[in-house]
C-alpha positions as CSV (number, residue, x, y, z in Angstrom):
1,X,49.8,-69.1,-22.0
2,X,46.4,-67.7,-22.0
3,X,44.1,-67.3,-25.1
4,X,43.2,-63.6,-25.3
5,X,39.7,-63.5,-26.5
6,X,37.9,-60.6,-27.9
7,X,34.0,-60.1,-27.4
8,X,31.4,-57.6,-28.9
9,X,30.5,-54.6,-26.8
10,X,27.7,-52.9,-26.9
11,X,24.1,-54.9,-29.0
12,X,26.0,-57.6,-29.1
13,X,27.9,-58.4,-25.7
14,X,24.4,-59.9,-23.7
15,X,23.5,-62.1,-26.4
16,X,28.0,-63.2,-26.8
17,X,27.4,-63.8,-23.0
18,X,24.4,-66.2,-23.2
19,X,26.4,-68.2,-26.1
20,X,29.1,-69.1,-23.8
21,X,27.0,-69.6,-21.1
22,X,25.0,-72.0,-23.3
23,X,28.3,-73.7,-24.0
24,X,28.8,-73.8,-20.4
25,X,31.4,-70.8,-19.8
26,X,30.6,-68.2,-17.3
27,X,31.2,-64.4,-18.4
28,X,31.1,-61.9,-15.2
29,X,31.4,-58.3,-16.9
30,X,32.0,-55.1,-14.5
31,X,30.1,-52.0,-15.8
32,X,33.3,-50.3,-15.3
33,X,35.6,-52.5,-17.2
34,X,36.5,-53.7,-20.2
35,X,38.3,-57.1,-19.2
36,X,35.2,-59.4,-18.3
37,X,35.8,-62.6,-16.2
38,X,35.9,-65.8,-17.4
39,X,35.4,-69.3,-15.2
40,X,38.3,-70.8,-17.2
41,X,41.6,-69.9,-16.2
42,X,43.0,-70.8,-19.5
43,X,40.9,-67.5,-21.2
44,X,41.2,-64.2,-21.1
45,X,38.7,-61.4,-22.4
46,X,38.7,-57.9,-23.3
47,X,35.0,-56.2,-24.2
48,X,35.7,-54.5,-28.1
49,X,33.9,-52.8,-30.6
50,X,32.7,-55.2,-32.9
51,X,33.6,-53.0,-36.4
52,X,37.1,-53.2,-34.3
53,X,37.9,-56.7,-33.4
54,X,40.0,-57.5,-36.8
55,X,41.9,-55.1,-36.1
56,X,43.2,-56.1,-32.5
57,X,43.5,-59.9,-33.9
58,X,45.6,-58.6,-36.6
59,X,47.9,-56.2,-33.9
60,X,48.2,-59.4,-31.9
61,X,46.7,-57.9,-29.1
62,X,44.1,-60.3,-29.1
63,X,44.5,-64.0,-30.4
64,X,40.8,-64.3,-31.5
65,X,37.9,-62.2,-31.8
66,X,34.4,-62.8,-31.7
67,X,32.8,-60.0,-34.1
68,X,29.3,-61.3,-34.6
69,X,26.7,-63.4,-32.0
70,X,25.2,-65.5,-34.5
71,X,26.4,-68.7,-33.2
72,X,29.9,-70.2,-32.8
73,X,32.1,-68.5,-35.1
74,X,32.6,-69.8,-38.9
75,X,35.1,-68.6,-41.2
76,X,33.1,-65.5,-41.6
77,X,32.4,-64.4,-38.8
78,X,35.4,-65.0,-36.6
79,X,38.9,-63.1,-36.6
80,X,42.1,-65.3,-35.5
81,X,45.1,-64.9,-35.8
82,X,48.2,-67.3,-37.2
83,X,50.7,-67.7,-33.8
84,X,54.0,-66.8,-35.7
């Protein structure tokens, strides 16, 4: 099973892309889509608004979210969600 990963579009995607990169991940985004590639096979991503990312956690169409590009995500600024 793959982990469904959300990341900020828009201000916040380039600088979401260097923190992975600085983590060692590379993100590949398409202009024309929303479901960037990822060098790990294990992760999948899907570009959303930031104000919107609880939201798809909480739907379970994501299984985490990355709202804010801060640094890595803390209580505060990360949205997961409890497998059931």
């Amino acid at each position: 099973m793959k982990l469904k990963l959300g990341l900020p579009k828009g201000s916040l995607q380039d600088a979401t892309i260097q923190l992975f990169a600085r983590a060692g991940f590379n993100i590949y985004v398409n202009t024309r889509s929303y479901f960037p590639s990822i060098d790990d096979a294990e992760i999948e991503c899907m570009l959303i608004r930031a104000q919107e990312m609880t939201r798809y956690v909480c739907e379970g169409v994501l299984d985490a979210g990355l709202p804010d590009s801060t640094g890595w995500p803390s209580t505060a600024t990360a949205a997961t969600r409890t497998p059931a």
